[in-house]
C-alpha positions as YAML, in Angstrom:
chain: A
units: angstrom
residues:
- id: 1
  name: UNK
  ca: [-99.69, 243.49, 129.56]
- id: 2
  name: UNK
  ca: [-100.42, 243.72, 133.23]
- id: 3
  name: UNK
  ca: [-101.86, 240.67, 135.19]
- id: 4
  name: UNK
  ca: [-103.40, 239.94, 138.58]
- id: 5
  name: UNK
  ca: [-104.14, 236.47, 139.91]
- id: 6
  name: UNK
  ca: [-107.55, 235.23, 140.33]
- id: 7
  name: UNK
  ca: [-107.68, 231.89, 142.37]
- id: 8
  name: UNK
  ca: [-104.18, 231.09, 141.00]
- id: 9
  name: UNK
  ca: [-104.63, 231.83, 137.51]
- id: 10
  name: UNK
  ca: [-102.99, 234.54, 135.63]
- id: 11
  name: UNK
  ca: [-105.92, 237.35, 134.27]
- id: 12
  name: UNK
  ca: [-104.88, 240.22, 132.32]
- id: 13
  name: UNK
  ca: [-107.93, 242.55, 132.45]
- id: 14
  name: UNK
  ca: [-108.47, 245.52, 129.96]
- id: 15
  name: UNK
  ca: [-109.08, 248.42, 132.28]
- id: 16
  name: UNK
  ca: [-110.07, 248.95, 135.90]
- id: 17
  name: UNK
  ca: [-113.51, 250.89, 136.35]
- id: 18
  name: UNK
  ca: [-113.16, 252.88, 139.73]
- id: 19
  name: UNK
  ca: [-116.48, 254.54, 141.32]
- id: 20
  name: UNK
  ca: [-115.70, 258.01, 142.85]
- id: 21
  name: UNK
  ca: [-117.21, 259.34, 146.07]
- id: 22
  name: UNK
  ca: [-118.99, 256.40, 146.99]
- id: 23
  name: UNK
  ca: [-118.40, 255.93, 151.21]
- id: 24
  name: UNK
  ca: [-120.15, 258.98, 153.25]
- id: 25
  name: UNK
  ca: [-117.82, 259.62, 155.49]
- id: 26
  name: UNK
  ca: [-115.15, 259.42, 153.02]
- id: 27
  name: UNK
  ca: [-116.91, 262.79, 150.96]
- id: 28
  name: UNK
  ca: [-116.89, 264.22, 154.12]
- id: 29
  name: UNK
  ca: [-113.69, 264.28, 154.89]
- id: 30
  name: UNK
  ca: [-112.39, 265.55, 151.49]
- id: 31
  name: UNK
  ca: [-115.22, 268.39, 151.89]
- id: 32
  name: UNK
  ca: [-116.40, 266.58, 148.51]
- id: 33
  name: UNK
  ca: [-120.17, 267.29, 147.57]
- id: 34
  name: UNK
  ca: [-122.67, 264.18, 147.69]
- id: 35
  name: UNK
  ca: [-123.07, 262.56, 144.18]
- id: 36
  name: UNK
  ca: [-126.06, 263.10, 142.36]
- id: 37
  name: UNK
  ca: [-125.19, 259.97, 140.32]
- id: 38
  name: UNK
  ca: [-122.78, 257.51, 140.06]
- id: 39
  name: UNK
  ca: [-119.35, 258.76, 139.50]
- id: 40
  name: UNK
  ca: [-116.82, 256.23, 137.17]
- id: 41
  name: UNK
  ca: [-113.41, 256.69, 135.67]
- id: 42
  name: UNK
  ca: [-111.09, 254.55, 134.70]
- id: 43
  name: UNK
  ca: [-107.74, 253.52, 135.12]
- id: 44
  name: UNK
  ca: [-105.77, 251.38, 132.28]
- id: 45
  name: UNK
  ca: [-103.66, 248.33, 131.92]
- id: 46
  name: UNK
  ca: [-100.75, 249.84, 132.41]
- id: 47
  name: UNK
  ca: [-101.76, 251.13, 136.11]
- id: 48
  name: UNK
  ca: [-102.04, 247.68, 137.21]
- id: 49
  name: UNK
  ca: [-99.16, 246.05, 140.03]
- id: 50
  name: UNK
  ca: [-98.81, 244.33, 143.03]
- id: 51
  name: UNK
  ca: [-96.31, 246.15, 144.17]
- id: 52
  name: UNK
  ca: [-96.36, 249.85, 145.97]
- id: 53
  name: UNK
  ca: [-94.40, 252.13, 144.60]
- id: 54
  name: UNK
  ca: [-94.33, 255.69, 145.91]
- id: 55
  name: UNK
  ca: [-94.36, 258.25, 143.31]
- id: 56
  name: UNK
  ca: [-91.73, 261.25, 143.65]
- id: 57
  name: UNK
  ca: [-95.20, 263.63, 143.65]
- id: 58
  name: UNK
  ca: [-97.62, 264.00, 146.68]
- id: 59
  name: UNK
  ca: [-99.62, 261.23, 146.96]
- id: 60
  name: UNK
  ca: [-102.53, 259.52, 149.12]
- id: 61
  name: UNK
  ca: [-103.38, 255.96, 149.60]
- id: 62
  name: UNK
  ca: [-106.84, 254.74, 149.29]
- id: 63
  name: UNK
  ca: [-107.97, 251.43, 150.00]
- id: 64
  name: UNK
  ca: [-111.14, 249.63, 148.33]
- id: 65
  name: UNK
  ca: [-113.28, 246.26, 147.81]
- id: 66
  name: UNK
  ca: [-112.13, 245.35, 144.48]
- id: 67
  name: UNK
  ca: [-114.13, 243.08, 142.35]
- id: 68
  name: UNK
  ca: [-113.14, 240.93, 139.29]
- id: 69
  name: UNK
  ca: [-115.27, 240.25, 136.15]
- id: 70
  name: UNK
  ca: [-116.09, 237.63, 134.51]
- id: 71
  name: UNK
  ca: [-118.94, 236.84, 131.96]
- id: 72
  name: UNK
  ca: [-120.42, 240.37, 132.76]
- id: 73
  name: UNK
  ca: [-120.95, 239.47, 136.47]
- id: 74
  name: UNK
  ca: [-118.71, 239.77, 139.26]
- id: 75
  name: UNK
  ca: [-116.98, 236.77, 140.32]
- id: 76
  name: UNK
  ca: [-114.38, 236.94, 142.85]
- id: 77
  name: UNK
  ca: [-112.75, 240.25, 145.08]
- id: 78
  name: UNK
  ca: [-109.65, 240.89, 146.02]
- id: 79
  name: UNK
  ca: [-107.99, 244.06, 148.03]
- id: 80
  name: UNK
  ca: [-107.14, 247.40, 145.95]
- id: 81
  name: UNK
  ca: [-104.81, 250.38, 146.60]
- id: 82
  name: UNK
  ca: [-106.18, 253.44, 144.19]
- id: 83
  name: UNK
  ca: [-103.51, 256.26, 144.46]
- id: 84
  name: UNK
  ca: [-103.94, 259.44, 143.58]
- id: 85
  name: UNK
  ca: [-101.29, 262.14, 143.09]
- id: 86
  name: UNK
  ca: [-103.08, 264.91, 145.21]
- id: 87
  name: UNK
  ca: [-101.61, 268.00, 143.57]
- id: 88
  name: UNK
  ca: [-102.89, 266.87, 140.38]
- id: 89
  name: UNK
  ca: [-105.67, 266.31, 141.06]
- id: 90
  name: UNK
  ca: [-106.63, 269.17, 142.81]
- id: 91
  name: UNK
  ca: [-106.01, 271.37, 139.92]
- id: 92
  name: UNK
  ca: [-107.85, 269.15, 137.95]
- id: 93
  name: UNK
  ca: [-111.00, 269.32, 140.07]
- id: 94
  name: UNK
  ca: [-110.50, 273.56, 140.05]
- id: 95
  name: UNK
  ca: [-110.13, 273.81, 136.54]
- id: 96
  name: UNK
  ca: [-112.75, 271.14, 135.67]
- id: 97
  name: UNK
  ca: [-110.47, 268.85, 133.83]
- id: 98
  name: UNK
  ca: [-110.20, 265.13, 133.48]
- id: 99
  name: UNK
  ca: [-108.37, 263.18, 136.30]
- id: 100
  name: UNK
  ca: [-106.26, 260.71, 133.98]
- id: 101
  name: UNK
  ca: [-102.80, 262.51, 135.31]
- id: 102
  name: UNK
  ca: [-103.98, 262.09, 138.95]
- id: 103
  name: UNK
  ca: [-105.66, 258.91, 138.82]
- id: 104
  name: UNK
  ca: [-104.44, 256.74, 135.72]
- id: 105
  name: UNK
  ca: [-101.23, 256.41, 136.32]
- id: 106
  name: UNK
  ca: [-98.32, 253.95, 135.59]
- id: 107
  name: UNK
  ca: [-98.59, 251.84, 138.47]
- id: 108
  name: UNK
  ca: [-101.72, 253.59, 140.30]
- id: 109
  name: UNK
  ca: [-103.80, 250.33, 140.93]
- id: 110
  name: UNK
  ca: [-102.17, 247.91, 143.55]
- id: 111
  name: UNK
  ca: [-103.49, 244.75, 143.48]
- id: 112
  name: UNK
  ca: [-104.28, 241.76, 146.61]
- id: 113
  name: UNK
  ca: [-104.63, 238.13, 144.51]
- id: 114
  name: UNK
  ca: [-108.20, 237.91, 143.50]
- id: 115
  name: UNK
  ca: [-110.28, 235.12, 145.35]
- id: 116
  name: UNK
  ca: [-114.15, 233.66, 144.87]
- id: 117
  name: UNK
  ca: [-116.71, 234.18, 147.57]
- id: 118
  name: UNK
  ca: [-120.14, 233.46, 148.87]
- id: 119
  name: UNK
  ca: [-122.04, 236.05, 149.71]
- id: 120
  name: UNK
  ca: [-121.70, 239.29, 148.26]
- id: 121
  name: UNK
  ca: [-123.10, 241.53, 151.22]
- id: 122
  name: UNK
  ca: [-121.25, 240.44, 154.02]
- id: 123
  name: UNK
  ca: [-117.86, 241.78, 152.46]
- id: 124
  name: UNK
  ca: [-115.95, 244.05, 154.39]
- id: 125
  name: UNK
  ca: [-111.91, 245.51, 154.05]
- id: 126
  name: UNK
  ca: [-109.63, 246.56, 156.63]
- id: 127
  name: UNK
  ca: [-106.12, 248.27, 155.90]
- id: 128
  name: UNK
  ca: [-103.20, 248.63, 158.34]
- id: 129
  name: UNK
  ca: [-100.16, 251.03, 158.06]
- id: 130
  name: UNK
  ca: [-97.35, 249.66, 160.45]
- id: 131
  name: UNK
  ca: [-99.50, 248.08, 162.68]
- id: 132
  name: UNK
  ca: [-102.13, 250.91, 163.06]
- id: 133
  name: UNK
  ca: [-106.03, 250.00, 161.39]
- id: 134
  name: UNK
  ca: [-106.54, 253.26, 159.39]
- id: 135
  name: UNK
  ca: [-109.46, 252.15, 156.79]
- id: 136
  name: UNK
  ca: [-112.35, 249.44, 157.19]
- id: 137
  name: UNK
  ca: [-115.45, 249.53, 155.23]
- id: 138
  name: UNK
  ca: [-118.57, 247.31, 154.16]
- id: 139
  name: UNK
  ca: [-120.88, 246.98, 151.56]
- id: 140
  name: UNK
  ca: [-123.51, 248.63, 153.93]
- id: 141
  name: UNK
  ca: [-121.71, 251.93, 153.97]
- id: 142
  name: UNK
  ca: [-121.71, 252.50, 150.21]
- id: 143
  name: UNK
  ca: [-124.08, 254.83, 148.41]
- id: 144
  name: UNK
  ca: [-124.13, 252.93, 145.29]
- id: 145
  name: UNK
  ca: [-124.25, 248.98, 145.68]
- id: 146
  name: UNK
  ca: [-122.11, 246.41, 144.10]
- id: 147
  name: UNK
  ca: [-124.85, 245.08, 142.25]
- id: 148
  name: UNK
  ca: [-125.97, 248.61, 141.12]
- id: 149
  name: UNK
  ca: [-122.41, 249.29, 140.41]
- id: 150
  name: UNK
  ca: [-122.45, 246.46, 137.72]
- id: 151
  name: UNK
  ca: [-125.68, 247.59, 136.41]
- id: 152
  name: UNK
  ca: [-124.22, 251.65, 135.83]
- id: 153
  name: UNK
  ca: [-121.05, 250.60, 134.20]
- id: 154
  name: UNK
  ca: [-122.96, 248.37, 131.65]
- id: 155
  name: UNK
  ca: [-124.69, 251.50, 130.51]
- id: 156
  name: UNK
  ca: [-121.46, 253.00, 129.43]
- id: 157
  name: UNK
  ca: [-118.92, 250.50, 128.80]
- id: 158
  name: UNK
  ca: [-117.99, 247.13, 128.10]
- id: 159
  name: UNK
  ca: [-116.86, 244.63, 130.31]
- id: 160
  name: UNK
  ca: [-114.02, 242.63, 129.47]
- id: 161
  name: UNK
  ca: [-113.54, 239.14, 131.39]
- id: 162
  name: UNK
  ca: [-111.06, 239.95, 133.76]
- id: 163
  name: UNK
  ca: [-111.71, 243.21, 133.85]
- id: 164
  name: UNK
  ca: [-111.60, 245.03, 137.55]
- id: 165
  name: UNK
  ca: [-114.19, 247.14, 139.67]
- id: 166
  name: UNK
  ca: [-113.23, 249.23, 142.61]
- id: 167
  name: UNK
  ca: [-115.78, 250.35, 144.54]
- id: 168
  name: UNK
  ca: [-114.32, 252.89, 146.08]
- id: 169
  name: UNK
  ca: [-113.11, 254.15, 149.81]
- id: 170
  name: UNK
  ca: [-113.84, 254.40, 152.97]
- id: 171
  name: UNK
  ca: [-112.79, 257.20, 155.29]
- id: 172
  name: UNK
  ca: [-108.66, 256.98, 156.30]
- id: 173
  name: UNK
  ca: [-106.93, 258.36, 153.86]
- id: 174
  name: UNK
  ca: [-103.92, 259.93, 153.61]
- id: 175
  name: UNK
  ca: [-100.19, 259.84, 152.57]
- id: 176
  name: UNK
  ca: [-97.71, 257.39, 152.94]
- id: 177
  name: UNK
  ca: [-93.64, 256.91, 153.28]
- id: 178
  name: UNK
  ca: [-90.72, 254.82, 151.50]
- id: 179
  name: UNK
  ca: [-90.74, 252.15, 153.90]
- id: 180
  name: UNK
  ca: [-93.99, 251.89, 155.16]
- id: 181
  name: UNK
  ca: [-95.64, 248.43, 155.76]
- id: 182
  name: UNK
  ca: [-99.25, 247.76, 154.53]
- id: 183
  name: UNK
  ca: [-101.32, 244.95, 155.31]
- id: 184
  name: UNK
  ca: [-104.84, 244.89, 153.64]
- id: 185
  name: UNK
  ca: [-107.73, 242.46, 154.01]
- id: 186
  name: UNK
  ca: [-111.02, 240.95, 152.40]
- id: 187
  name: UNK
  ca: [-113.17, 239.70, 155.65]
- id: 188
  name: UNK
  ca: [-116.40, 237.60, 154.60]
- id: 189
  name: UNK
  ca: [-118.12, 237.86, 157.73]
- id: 190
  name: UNK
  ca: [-115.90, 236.80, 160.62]
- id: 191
  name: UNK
  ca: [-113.53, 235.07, 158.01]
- id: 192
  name: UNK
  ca: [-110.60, 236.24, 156.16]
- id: 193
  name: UNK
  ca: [-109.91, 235.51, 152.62]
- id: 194
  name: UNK
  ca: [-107.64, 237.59, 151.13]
- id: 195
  name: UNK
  ca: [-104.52, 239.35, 153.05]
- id: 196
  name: UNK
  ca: [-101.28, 240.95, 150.64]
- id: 197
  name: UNK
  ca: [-98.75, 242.89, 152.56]
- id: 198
  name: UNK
  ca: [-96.62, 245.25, 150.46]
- id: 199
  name: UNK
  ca: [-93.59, 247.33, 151.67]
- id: 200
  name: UNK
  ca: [-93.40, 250.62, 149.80]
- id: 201
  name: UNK
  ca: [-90.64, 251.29, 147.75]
...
């Protein structure tokens, strides 16, 4: 089973539940329509690393506030890479299919180490690609809370402890390279606490 680290301990959550379409900008610039409601899928054990591998398909990076579970609450957040393999998904979305091939994929959920925090609201991520800032993001720019993120997923499934929420991306997206360096980072307020680099391989 897959594992992440959550303030040095090993966790081995059951799924990751990923909100869709949750950053304004970000529908924008995928031409996406506004949600009516919340959108969830999820992504499985097997998904889970913290390492970036590039996929032989096309594929885009997106960077998200990730949040660990514990007791049915969130408990500590950590920086997430959801990749998506574009082509796939894309016929998915024409054909109105599921997105498992595009979405829930070996290795598709790239995990920072997971650390606690203090308050919730002033969370914000950055993410660098050799050198260059090309996401950041807040809890102020999401449509659908944290908290109210919690509250949607409890209507439809159950929450393993150690299970992981992403909460989805902010506007920057886009491909990536063999090679490439990425630097992503948890800021609470004017303080960092979380930073994972990864190298793609």
């Amino acid at each position: 089973m897959r594992k992440v680290i959550f303030e040095d301990r090993d966790i081995v959550p059951s799924k990751v539940v990923c909100v869709g379409r949750n950053y304004v900008e970000h529908i924008k610039e995928l031409e996406n329509e506004m949600p009516e409601d919340i959108i969830l899928f999820i992504k499985p054990n097997s998904s889970i690393t913290d390492k970036l591998i590039k996929p032989k398909e096309k594929c885009r990076y997106e960077g998200e506030i990730s949040f660990i579970v514990e007791n049915s609450n969130i408990v500590g957040v950590g920086f997430g890479i959801d990749l998506t393999l574009v082509n796939q998904q894309e016929k998915a979305k024409k054909k109105g299919l599921p997105w498992e091939k595009a979405k829930a994929f070996d290795n598709s959920a790239v995990f920072s180490e997971f650390v606690k925090f203090k308050d919730l609201n002033s969370l914000k991520m950055k993410l660098f690609i050799n050198g260059k800032l090309k996401q950041e993001g807040d809890i102020s720019l999401m449509i659908f809370k944290p908290e109210d993120i919690l509250l949607k997923i409890k209507e439809f499934f159950t929450l393993e402890d150690g299970d992981i929420i992403m909460t989805g991306t902010p506007k920057g997206i886009g491909e990536f390279e063999v090679g490439d360096k990425f630097i992503g980072q948890i800021w609470e307020g004017d303080r960092l606490i979380v930073e994972a680099i990864w190298k793609v391989v």
